[in-house]
C-alpha positions as CSV (number, residue, x, y, z in Angstrom):
1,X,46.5,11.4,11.9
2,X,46.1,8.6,13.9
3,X,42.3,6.9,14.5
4,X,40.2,4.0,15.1
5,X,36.8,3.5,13.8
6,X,34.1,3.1,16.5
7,X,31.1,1.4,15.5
8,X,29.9,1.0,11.9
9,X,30.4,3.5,8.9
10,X,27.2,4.3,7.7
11,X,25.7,6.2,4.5
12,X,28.7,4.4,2.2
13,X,29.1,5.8,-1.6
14,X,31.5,4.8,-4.0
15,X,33.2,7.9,-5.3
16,X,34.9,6.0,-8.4
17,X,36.4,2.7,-9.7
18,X,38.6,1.4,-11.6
19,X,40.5,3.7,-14.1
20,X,39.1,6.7,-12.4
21,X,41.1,6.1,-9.4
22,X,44.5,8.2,-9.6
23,X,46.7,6.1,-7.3
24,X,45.3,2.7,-8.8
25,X,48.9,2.1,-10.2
26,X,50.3,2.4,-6.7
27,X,47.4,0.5,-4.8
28,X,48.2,-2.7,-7.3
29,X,51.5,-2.0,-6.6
30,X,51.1,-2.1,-2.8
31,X,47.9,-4.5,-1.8
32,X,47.8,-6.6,-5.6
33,X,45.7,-6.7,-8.3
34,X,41.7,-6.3,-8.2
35,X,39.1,-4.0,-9.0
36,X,39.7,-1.1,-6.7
37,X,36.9,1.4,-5.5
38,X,37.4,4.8,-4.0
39,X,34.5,5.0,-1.4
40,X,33.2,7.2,1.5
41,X,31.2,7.4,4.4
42,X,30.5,8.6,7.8
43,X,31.7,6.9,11.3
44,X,32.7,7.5,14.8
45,X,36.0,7.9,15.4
46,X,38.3,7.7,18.7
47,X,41.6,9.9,17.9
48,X,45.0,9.4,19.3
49,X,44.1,12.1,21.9
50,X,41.3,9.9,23.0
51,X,38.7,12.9,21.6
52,X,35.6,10.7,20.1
53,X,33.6,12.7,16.6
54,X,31.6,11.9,14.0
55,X,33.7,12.0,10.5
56,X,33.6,11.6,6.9
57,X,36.5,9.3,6.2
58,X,37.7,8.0,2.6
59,X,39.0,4.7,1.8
60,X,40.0,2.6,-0.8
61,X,38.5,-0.9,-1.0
62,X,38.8,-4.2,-3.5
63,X,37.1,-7.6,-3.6
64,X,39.3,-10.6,-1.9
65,X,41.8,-7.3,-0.5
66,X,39.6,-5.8,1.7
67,X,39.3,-2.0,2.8
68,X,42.5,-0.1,3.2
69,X,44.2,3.0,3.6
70,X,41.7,4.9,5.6
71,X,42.0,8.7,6.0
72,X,39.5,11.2,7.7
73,X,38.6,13.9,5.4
74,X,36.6,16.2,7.7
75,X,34.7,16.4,10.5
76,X,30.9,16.5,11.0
């Protein structure tokens, strides 16, 4: 599903970090080395239809990386 964050997420939580994260071997593999964290948090989000909602969305996030590989996980 495509989308594009409107706005700022807000209420952020990390939902784990570093060996807790299943897919850690493939995010160093992909983006490089670091000390990923798993996080959530709820935003505004413009779909490909154009249809604007309020979402929780996941993403995975490390220091000098960035954020990456956001995904909505349900809508509010």
């Amino acid at each position: 599903m495509y989308f594009t964050i409107i706005g700022v997420v807000s209420s952020v939580q990390t939902i784990s970090a570093g060996a807790g994260i299943r897919e850690r071997a493939r995010l160093r593999k992909v983006h490089g080395r670091g000390r990923w964290l798993k996080r959530k948090g709820v935003a505004q989000v413009q779909l490909a239809t154009g249809e604007v909602a309020v979402a929780e969305i996941h993403w995975y996030e490390c220091a000098g990386i960035g954020k990456r590989e956001f995904k909505i996980k349900r809508f509010l």
